[in-house]
C-alpha positions as CSV (number, residue, x, y, z in Angstrom):
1,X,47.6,-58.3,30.1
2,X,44.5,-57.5,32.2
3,X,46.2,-54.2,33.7
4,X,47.8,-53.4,30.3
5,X,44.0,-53.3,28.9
6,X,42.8,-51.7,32.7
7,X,45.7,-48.7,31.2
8,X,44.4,-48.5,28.1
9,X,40.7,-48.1,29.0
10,X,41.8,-45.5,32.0
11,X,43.6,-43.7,29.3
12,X,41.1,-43.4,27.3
13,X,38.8,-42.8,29.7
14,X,41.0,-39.8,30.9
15,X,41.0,-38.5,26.6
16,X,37.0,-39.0,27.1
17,X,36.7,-36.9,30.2
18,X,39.2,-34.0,28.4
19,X,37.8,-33.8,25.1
20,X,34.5,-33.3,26.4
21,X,36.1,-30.6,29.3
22,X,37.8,-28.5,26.9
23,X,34.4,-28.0,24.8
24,X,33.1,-26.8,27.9
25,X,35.6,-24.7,28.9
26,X,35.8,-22.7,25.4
27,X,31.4,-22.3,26.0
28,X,32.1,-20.7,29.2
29,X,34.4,-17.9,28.0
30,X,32.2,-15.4,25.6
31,X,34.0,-13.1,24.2
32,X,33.4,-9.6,25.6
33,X,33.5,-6.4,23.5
34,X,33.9,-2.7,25.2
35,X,31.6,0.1,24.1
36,X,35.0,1.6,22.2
37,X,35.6,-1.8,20.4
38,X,31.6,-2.5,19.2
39,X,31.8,1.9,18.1
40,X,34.7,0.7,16.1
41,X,33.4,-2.5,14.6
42,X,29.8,-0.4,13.8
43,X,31.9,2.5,11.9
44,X,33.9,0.3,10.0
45,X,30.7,-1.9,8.8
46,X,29.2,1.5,7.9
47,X,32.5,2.9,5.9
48,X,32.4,-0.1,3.8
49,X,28.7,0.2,2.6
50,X,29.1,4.2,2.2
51,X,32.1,2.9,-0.3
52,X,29.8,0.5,-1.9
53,X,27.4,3.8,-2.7
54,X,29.8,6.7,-2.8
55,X,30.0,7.3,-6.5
56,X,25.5,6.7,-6.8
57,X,25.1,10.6,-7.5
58,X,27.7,10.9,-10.2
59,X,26.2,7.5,-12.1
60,X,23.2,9.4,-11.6
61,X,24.6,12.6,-13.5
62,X,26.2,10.3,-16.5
63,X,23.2,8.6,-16.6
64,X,21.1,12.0,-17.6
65,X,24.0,13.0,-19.9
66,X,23.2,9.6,-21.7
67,X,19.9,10.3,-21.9
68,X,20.4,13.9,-23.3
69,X,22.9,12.7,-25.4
70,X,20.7,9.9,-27.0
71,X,18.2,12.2,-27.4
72,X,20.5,14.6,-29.0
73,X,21.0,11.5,-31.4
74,X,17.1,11.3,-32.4
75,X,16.0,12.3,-35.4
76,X,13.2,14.2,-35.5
77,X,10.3,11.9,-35.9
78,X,11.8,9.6,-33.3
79,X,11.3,12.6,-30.8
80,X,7.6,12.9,-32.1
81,X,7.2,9.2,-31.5
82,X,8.2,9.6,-28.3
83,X,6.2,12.4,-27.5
84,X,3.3,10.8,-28.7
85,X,4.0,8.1,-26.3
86,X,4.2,9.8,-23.8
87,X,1.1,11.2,-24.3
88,X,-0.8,8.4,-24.9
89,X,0.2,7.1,-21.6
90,X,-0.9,10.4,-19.9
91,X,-4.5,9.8,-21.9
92,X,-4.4,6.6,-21.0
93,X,-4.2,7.1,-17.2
94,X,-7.0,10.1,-17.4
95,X,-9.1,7.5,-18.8
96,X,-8.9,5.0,-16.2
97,X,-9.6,8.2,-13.4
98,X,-12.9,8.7,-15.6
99,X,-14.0,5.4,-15.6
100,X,-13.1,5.0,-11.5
101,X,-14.9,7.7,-11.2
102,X,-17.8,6.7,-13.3
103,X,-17.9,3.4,-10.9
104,X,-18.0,5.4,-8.0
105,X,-20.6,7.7,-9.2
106,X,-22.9,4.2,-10.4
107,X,-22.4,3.3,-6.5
108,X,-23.3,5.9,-5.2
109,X,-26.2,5.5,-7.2
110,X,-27.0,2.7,-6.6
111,X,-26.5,2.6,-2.8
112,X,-28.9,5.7,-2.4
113,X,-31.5,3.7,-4.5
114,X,-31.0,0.6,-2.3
115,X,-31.1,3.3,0.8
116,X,-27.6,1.2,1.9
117,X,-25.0,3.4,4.5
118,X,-22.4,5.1,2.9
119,X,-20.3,2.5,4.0
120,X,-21.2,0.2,2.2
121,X,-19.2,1.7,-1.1
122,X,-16.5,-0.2,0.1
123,X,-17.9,-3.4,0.6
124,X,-19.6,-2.8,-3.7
125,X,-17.7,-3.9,-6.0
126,X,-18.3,-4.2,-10.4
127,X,-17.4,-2.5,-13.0
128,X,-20.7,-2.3,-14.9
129,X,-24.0,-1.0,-13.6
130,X,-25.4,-4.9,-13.3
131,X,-22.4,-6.1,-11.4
132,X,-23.0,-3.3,-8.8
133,X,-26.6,-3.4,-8.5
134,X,-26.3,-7.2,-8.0
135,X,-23.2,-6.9,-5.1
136,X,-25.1,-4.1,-3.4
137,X,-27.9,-6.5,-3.3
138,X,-26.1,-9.4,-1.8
139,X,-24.4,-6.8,0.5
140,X,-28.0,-5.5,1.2
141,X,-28.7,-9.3,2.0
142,X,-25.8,-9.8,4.4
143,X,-26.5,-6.3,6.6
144,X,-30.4,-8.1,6.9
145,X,-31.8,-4.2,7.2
146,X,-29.4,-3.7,10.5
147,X,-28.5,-0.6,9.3
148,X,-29.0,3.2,9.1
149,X,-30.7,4.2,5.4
150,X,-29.4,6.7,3.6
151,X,-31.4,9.8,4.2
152,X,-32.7,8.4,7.1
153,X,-30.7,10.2,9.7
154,X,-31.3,9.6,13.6
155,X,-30.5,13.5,13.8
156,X,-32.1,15.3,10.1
157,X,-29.4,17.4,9.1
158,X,-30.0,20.9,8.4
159,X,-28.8,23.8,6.0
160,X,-28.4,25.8,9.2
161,X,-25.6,23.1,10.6
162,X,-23.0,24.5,7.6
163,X,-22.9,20.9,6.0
164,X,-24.5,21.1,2.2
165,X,-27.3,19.2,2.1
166,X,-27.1,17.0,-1.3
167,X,-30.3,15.9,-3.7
168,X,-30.2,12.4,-5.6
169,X,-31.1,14.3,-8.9
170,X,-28.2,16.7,-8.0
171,X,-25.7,14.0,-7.6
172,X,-26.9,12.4,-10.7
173,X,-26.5,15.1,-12.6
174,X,-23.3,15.9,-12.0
175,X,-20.0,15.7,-14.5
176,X,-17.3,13.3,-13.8
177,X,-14.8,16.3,-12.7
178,X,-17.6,17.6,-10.3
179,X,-17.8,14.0,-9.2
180,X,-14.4,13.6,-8.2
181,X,-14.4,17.0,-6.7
182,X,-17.0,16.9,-4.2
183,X,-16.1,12.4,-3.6
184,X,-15.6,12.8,0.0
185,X,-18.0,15.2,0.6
186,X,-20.7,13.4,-1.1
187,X,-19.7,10.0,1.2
188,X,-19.6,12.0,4.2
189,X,-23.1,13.4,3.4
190,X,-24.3,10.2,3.0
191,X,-23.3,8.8,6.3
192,X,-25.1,12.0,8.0
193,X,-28.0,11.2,6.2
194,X,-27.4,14.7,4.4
195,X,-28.7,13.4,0.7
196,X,-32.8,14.0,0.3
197,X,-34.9,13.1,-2.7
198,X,-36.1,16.4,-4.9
């Protein structure tokens, strides 16, 4: 009975020592793909996604005929409704350009009465006059007068140098269009300390 249970642990034993071999043996074989075989397997991935999207311009065409077609469908004061939709949108959105632009102009304002960089438009934030004055100031606070004023130039710009040289009361008086015209210009005037009091 002993060597009957010696045979039975050997065997299993030998079962061990094979299931744990073949395991190995499978890790130790990647599979290897030629250049020709991974070109194939690419072009075959990339035929089944063209498939997927093959027919997106002509849903794109019906989709337009069903728009026509709908409209075709309106009645006449529908269309107006629409229009005026549309419109309203449009005034909408030059409305909100005005009043980013009024901001901006209010900052600039604002930072050329603090004498803060150009800069520091970025870092100002508020949608009313109050709310900028008082973020300038803590921004004011933070810089602790490390800074280079505006119209304080380490180099005073000149008329002769091609660059406009800007007045506050010239900037103030500007419209909102001019405003948004001349943004950049204005910024970049104030970092070159190109703004002067008159």
């Amino acid at each position: 009975m002993a060597d009957e249970v010696k045979q039975v642990q050997s065997s299993n034993e030998v079962n061990e020592t094979q299931a744990v071999s073949e395991p190995i043996q499978e890790q130790e074989t990647p599979k290897v793909f030629t250049q020709e075989e991974l070109e194939k397997i690419i072009a075959e991935r990339l035929e089944r996604e063209r498939k997927k999207y093959k027919d997106y311009d002509e849903l794109k065409k019906v989709a337009e005929e069903y728009k026509k077609m709908k409209e075709a469908q309106m009645t006449e004061e529908e269309k107006l409704q629409s229009k005026l939709a549309e419109l309203e949108a449009a005034v909408l959105e030059k409305e909100l350009e005005v009043q980013e632009a009024m901001i901006e102009k209010t900052k600039m304002k604002v930072a050329m009465e603090m004498g803060l960089p150009a800069d520091a438009l970025d870092f100002i934030s508020g949608s009313t006059e109050e709310e900028i004055r008082e973020a300038a100031e803590k921004f004011k606070n933070l810089l602790g007068g490390n800074y280079s004023k505006v119209g304080k130039p380490s180099a005073p710009a000149t008329a002769q140098s091609g660059s406009k040289v800007w007045t506050r009361s010239e900037i103030e008086n500007m419209s909102r269009e001019e405003l948004i015209q001349h943004r950049e210009e204005i910024k970049q005037a104030m970092k070159e300390g190109r703004i002067i009091d008159k």
